[in-house]
PATI-540645 format. One record per residue: residue in one letter; z, y, x of N, C-alpha, C, O in turn. Coordinates in steps of 0.2 Angstrom, whole numbers, plus 2048, in hexadecimal, padded with zeros to 3 digits. Example, Ala and Ser with C-alpha at 12.3 -4.5 7.8 and 13.67 -1.06 7.14 Angstrom:
a8277E48428277EA83E8277F084282A7EF847/s8237F58408247FB844827800840828806843/
***
This chain:
x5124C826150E4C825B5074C625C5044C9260/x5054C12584FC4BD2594F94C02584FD4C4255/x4F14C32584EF4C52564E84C02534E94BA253/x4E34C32504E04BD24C4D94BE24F4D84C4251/x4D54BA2504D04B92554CA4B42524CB4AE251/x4C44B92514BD4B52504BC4B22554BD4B425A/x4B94AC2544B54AB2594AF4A62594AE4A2254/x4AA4A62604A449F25C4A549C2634A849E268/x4A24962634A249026849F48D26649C48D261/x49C48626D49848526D49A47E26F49C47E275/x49A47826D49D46F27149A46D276496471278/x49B46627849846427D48F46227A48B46027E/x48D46327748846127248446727147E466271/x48646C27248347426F48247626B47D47926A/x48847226548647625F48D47B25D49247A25F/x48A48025948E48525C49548325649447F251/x49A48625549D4862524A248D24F4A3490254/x4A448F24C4A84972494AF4952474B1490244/x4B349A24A4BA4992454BE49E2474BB4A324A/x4C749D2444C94A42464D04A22484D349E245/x4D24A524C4DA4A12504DE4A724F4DC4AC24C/x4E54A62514E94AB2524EC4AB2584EE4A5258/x4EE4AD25D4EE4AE2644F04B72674EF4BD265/x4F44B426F4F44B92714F14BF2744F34C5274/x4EB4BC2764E54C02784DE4BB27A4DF4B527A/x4D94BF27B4D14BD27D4D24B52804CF4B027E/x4D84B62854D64B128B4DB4AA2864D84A5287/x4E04AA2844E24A627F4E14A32794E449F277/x4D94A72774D64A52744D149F2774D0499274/x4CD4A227C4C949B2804CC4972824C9492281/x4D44962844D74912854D948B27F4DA486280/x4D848F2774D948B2754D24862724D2481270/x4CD48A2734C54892734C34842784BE482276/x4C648227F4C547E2844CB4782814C9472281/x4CF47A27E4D247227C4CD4712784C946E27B/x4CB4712744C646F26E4C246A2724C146426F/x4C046C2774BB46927C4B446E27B4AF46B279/x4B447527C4AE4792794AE48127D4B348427E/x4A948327E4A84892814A748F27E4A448F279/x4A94962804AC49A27A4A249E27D49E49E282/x4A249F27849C4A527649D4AD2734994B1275/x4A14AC2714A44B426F4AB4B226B4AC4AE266/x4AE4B826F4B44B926B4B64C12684B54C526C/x4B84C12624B94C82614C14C725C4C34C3259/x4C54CE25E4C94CF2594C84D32534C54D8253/x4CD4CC24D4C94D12454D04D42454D54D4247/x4CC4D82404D34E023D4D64DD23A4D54D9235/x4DD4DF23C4E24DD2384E24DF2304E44E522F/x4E14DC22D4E54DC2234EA4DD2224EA4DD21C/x4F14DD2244F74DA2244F74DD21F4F74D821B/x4F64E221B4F94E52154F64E220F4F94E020A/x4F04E32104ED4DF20B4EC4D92094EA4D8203/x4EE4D420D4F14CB20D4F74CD20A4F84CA204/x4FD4D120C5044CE2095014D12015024CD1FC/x4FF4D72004FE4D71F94FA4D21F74FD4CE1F3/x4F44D01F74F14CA1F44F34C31F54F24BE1F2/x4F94C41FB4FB4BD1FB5024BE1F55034BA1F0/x5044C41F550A4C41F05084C01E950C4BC1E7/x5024C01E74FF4BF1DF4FF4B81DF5004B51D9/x4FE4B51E64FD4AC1E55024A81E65064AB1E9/x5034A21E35074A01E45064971E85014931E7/x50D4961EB50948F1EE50D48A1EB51348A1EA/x5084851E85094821E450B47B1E750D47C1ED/x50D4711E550C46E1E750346A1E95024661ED/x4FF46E1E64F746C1EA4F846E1F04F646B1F4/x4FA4731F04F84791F64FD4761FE4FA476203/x5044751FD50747120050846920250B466206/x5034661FC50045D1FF4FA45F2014FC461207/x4F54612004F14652074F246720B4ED467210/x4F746A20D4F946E2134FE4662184FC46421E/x50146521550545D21850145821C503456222/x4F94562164F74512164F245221C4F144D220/x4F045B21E4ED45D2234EF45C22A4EB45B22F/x4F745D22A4F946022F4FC4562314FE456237/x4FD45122E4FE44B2304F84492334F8447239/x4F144922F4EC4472344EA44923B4E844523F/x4EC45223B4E94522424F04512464F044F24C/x4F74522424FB44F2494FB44824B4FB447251/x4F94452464F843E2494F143D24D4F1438250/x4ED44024D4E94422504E94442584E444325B/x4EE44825A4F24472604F144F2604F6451262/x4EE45525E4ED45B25E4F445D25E4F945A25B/x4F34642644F84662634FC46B25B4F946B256/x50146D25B50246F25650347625350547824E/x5004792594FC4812584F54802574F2483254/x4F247A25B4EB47A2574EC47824F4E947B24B/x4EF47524F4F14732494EF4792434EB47A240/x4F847C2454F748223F4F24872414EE48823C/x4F048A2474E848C2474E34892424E148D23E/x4E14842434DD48023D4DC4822354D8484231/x4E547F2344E648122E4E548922B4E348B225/x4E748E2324E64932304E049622C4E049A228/x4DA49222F4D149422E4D04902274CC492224/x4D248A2244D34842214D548721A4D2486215/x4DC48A21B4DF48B2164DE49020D4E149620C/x4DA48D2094DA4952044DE49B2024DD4A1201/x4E44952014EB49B1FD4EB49F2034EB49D209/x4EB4A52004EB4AC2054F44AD2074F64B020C/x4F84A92034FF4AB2045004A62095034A720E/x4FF4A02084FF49820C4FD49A21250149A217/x4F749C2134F349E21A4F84A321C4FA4A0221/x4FB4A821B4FD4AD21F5064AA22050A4AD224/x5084A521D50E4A421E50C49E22551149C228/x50749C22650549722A50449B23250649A237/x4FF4A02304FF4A52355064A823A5074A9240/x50C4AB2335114AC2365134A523B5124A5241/x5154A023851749A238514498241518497246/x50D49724150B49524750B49E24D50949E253/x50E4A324B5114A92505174A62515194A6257/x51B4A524D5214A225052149B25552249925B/x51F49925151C49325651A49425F51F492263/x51649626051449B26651849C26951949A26F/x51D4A22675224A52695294A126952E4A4269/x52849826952C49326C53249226353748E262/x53049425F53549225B53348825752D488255/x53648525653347E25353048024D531485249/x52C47A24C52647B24252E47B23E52D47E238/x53247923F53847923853A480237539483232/x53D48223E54048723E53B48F23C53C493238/x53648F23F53049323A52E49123452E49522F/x52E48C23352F48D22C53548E22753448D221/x53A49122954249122854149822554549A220/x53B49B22953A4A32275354A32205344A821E/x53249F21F52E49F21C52F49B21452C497211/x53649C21353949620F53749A20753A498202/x5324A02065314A31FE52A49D1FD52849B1F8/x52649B20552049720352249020551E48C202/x52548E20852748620A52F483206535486207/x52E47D20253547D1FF53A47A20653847A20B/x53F47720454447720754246F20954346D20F/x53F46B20553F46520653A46520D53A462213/x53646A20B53046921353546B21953446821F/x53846F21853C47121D54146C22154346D227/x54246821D54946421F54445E22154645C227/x54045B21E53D457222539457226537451227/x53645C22953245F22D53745F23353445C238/x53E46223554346023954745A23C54A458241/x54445723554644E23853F44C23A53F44923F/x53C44D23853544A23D53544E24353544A248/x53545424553545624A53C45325153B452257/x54245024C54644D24E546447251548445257/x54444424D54043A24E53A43C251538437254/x53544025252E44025752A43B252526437255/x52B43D24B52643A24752543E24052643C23A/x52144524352144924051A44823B51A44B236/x51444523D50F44323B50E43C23450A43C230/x51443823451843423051B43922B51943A226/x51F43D22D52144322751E44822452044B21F/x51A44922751544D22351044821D50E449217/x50E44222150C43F21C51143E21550F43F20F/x51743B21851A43A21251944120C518441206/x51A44620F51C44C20D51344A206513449200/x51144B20950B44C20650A44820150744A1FC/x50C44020150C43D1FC5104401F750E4401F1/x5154421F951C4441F351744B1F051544C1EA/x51644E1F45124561F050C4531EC50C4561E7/x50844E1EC50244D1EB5064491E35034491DD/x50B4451E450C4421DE5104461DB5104451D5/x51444C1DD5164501D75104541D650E4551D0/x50D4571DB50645C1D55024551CF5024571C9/x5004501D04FF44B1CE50444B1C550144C1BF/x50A44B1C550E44C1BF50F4521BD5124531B8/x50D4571C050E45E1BD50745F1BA5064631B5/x50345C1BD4FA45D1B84FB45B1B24F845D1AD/x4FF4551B14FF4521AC5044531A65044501A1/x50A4571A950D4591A350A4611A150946319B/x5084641A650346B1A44FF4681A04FE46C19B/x4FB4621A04F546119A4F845F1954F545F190/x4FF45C19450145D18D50446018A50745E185/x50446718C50746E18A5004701884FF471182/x4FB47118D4F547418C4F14751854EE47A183/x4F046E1834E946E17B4ED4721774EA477175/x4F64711744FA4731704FA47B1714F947F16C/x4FA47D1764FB4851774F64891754F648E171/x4F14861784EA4881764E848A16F4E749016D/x4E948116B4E74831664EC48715F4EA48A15A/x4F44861634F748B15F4F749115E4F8494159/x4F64931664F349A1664EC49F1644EB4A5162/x4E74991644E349A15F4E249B1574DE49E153/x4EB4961534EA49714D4ED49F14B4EE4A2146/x4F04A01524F64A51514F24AD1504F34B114C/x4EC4AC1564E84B21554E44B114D4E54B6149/x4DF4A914B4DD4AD1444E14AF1404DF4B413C/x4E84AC13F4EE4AC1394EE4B513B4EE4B9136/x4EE4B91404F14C01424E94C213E4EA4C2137/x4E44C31404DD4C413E4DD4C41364DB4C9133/x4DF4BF1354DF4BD12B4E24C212A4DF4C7127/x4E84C212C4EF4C81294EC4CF12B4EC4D3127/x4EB4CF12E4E84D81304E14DB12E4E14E112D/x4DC4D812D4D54D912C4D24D51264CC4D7124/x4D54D01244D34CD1214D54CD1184D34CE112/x4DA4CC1194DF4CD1114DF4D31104DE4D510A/x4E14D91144DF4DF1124D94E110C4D94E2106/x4D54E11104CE4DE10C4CD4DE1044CB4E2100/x4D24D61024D34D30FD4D84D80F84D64D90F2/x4DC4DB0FA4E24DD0F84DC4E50F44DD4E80EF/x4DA4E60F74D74EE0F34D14EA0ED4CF4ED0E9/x4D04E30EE4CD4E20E84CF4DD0E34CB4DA0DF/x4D64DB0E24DB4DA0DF4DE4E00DC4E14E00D6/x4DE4E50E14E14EC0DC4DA4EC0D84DB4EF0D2/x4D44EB0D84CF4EE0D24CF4EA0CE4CD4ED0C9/x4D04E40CE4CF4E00C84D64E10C74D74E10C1/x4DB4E10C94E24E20C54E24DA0C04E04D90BA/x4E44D50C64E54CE0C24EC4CC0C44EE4D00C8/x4F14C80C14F74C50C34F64C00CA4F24BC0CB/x4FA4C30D04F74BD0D34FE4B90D55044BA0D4/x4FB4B40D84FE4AD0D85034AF0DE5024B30E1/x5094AB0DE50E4AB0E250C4A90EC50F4AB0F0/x5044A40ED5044A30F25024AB0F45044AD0FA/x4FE4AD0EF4FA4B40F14FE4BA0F34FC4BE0F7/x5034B90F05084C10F050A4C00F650B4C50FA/x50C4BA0F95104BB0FD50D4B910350F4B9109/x5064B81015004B810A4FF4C110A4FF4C310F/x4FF4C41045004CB1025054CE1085034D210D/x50B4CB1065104D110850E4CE11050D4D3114/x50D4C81135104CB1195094CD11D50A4CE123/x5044CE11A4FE4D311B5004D911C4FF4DB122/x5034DC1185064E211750B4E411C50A4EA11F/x5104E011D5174DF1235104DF12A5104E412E/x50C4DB12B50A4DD1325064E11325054E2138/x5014E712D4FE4EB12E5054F112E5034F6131/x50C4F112B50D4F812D5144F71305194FC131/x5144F013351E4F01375194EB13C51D4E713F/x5124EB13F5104E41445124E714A5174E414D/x5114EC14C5134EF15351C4EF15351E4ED158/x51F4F114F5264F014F5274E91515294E8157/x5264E314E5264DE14C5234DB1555274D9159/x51E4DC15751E4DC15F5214E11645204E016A/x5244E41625294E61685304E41675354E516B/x5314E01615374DE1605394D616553E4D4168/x5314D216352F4CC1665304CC16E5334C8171/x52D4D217052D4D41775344D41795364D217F/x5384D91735404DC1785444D41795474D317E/x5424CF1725464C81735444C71785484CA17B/x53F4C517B53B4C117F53D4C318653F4BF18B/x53D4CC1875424CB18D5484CB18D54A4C9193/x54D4CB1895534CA1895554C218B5594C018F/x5514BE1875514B71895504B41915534AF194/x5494B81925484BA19B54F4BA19C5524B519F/x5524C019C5574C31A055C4BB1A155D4B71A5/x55E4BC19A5664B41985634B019D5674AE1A1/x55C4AF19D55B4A91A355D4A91A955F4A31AB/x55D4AD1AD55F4B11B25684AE1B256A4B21B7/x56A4AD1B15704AB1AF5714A31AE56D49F1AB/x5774A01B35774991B35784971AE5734931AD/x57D4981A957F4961A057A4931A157948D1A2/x57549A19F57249A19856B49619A568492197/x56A49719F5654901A35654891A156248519E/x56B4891A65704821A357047E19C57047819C/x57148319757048318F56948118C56847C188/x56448619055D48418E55C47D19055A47718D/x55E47E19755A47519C55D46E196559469195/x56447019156646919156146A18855D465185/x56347118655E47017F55946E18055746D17B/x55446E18454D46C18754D464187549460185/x55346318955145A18A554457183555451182/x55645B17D55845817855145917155145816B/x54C45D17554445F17154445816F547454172/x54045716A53C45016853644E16D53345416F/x53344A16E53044917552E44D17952C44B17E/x52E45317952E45817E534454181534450186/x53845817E54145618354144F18954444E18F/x53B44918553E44318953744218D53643D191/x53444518D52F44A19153044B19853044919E/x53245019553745519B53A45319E53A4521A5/x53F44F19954744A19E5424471A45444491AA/x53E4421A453C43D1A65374401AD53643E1B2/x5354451AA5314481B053544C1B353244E1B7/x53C44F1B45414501B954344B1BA54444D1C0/x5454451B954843F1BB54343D1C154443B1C7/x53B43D1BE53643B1C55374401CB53743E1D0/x5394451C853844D1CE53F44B1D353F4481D9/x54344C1D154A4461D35484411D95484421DF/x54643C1D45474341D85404361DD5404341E3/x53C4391DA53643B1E353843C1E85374381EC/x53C4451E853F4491ED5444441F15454441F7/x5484411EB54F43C1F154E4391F25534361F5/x5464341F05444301F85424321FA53D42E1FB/x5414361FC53B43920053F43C20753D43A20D/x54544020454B44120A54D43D20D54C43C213/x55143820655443120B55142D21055342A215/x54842C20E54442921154442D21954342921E/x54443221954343721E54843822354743B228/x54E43322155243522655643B22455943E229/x55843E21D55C44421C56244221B56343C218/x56744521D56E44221A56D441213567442211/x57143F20E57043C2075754452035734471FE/x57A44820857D44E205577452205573454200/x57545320C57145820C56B45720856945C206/x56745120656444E2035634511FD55E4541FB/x56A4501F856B4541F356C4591F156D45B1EB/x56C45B1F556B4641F65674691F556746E1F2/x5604631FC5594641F95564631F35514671F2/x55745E1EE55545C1E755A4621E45574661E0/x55E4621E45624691DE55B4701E05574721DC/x55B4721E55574771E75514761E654E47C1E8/x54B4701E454846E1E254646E1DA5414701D7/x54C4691D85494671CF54846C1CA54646A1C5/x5494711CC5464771C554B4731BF5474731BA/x5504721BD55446F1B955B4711BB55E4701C0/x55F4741B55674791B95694721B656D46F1B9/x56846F1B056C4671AC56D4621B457245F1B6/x5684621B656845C1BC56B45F1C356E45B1C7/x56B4651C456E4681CB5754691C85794671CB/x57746B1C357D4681C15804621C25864621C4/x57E45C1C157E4561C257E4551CA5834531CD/x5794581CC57A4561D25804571D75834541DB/x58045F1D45884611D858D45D1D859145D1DD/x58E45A1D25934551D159244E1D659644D1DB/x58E44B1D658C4461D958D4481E258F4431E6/x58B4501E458B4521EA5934501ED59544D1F2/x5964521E759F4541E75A144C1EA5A244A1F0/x5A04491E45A24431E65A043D1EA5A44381EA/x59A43E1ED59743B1F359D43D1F959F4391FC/x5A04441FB5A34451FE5A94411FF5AC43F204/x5AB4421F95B343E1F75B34351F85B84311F7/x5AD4341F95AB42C1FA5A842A1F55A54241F5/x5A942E1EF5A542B1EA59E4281EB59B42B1EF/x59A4211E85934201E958D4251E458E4291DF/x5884231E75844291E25824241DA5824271D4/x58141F1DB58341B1D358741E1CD5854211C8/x58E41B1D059241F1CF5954241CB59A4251C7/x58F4281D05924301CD58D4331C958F4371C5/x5864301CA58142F1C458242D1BE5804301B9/x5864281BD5884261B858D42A1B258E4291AC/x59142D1B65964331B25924371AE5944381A8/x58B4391B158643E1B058343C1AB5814361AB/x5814401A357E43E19D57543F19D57143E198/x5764411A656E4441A756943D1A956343C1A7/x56D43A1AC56A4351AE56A42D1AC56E4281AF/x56442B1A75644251A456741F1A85664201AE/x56B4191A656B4151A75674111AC56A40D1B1/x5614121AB55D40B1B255D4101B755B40D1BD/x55E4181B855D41A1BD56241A1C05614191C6/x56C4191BE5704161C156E40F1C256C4101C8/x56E40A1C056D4041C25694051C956C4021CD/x5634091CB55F4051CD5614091D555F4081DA/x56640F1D35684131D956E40E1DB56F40D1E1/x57240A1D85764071DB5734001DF5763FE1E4/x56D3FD1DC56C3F71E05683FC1E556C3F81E8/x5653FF1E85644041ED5684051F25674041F8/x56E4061F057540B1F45774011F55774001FB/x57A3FC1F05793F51F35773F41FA57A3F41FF/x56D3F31F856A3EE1FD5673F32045623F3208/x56D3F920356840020756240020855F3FF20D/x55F4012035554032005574081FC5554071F6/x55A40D1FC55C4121F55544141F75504131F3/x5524161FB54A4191FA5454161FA53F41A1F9/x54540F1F954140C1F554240A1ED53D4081EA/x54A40D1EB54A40B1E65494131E25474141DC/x54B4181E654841E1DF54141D1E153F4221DF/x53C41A1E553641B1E55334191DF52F41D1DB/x5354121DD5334101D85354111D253240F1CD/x53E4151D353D4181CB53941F1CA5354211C5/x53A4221CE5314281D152B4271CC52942B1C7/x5284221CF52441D1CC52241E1C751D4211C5/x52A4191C252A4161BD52A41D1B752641E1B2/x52E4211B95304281B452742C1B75274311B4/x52342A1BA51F4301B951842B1B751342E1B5/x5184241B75144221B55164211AB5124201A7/x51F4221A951F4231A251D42A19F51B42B19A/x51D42F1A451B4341A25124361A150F43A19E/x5104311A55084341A550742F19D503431199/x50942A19D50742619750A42A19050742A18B/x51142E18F51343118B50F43918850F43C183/x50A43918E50744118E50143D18A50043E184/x4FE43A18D4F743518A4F94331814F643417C/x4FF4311814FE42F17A50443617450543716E/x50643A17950843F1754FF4441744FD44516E/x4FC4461794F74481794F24451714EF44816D/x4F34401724ED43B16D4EF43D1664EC43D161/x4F443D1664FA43E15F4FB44415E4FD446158/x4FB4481634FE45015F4F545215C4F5454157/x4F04521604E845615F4E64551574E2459155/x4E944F1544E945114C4ED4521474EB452141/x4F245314B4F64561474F645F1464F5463142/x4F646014E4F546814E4ED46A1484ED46F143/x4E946514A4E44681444E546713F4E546C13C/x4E746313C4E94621354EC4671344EA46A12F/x4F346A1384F746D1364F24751344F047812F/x4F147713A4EE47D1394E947E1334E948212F/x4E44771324E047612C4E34781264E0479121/x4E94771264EC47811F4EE47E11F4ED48211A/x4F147F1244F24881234EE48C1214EE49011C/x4E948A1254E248F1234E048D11E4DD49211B/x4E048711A4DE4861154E548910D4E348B107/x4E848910E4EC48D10B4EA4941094EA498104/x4EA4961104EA49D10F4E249F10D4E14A510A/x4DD49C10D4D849C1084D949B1014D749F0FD/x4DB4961004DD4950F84E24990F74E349A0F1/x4E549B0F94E84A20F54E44A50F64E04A40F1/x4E24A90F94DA4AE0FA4D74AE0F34D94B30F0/x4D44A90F24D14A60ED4D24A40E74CD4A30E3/x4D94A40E44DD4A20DE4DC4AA0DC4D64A90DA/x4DC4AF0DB4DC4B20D84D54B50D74D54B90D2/x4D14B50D94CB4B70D94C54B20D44C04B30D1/x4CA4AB0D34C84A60CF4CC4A80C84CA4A50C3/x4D04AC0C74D44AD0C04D04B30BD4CE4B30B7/x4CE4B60C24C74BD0C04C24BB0BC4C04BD0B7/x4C04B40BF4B94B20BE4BB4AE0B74B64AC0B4/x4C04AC0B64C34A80B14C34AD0AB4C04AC0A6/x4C64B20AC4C84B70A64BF4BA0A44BD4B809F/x4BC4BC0A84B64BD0A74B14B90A44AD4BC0A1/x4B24B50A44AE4AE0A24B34AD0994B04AB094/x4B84AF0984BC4AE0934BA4B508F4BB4B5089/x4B64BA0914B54C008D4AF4BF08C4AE4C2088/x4AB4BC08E4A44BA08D4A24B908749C4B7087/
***
């Protein structure tokens, strides 16, 4: 087991330089300080944290930025001829995510102790998906592991790339709905109450919108806390059902049937899709195995459905066209354009560009859903809140009316 090691140096130049390795002891330390080309100055071993990184690494999670960062690093300096413990050494001082860093950490002890970068990473599979894994083996395979990391990194950087972009068009709506959601609670709890003790003093008839902005005043000042632990028991119950293939399965397909949300969604699991299985086939994966990878990747139970079927039938000789086709998940041009692939053998030129084309429809779909929902939500809100003032107001104007009549 490595241990972790400060250390400072100095180059052929004499300026000095700081970092921190992972290493057997003192003298394998210098060893890897003399490859650098650089003379050691002081080395100290730092105290182990182990308990305090897994708890803080527990809380983070590694994203796709965090792994085309990590890809796009580890291609330059392989290609750079570095060996591949300086490598992960490197990364390991480089890296922010506290959980990335320490899976990098294990990753380069195994390494050391003769295991291959795949096969360490095989252990490390809660923070590396399966896709790095599998291709990180065919590169070490063909001896062009610098080539696959690159690729890797393109693929990660163009899925973080389409996840920024459907997060922004979830984002303004949430926002602003949840802001109307808190003043509408705010009106109803502190506000109409208010109103309601000075309606009982004038003793006026009031109007239908008022009684009934009334009652559910009423209903949240003395059933609200029932009424939020009932929210909550749904809420985990539906948690739980999802835990459950069905009812996954159920949601995923009702999801792509939303009104542009649904073809939203569709579209950007179609890009997640056609990325991952170029990116395999590109890599030299078998095409089964391939699809095994993308089922354990797509976050969609509609399309790993699909898939398995397709898996099934690839076996039986079926082609993958073919069997996409059966499938109600997958539009028309994405069969078409898998079969002249599987044709002119370029299947991974051709999901590249339907890749492409589905996350370039989706960034345009986010832009003009975006431009189009920002007045509506106002509007809409505007009227609620404006409602619930003119009821406010309609009786306190029949006061001043009766008033004005005894005058």
């Amino acid at each position: 087991m490595g241990k972790t090691f400060a250390y400072r140096a100095r180059d052929s130049k004499g300026q000095a330089l700081k970092g921190s390795v992972v290493a057997e002891n003192e003298a394998a330390v210098a060893a890897y300080i003399r490859e650098l080309g650089c003379y050691v100055t002081k080395i100290e071993e730092k105290k182990d944290h182990a308990l305090l990184v897994n708890i803080i690494s527990g809380f983070q999670w590694v994203g796709t930025k965090d792994l085309a960062v990590f890809c796009r690093q580890m291609s330059v300096m392989i290609d750079a001829g570095l060996p591949l413990t300086s490598c992960l050494n490197i990364l390991i001082e480089q890296t922010n995510n506290s959980r990335l860093r320490q899976a990098i950490r294990d990753i380069y002890r195994s390494v050391q102790a003769g295991d291959s970068l795949s096969k360490a990473m095989q252990a490390q599979g809660n923070v590396f998906p399966k896709i790095v894994i599998n291709m990180t083996e065919a590169g070490e395979t063909g001896g062009v592991l610098d080539d696959v990391m690159a690729r890797l990194a393109t693929h990660f950087e163009k899925e973080n790339k389409l996840n920024e972009r459907l997060k922004s068009a979830m984002v303004y709506p949430t926002v602003l709905m949840a802001m109307a959601m808190v003043s509408l609670l705010f009106m109803l709890t502190f506000v109409i109450p208010t109103f309601t003790i000075l309606y009982k003093i004038v003793n006026v008839d009031l109007p239908l919108p008022t009684r009934f902005l009334l009652s559910a005043s009423d209903i949240m000042l003395n059933y609200g806390m029932l009424i939020l632990l009932v929210l909550l028991a749904v809420g985990t119950s539906i948690g739980l059902a999802l835990k459950k293939e069905r009812y996954r399965l159920v949601l995923d397909l009702v999801v792509f049937q939303i009104p542009v949300f649904g073809i939203l969604w569709r579209k950007a699991a179609i890009a997640r899709f056609s990325r991952t299985l170029s990116t395999l086939v590109r890599g030299g994966i078998p095409i089964v195995t391939a699809l095994e990878v993308v089922m354990k990747t797509s976050g969609n139970l509609s399309i790993v459905q699909a898939l398995t079927k397709v898996q099934k039938d690839l076996r039986e000789g079926v082609g993958i066209a073919s069997s996409l086709q059966k499938s109600s998940v997958f539009p028309p041009m994405v069969v078409q354009m898998v079969a002249v692939g599987e044709e002119t053998g370029e299947l991974d030129a051709m999901l590249e560009k339907l890749a492409d084309f589905f996350e370039s429809d989706v960034d345009d779909m986010v832009t003009r859903f975006s431009s189009l929902l920002e007045p509506v939500l106002i509007g809409t809100v505007g009227i609620v809140i404006g409602l619930i003032v003119v009821s406010v107001i309609l009786p306190i104007f029949d006061v001043i009316t009766n008033l004005n009549l005894h005058v």
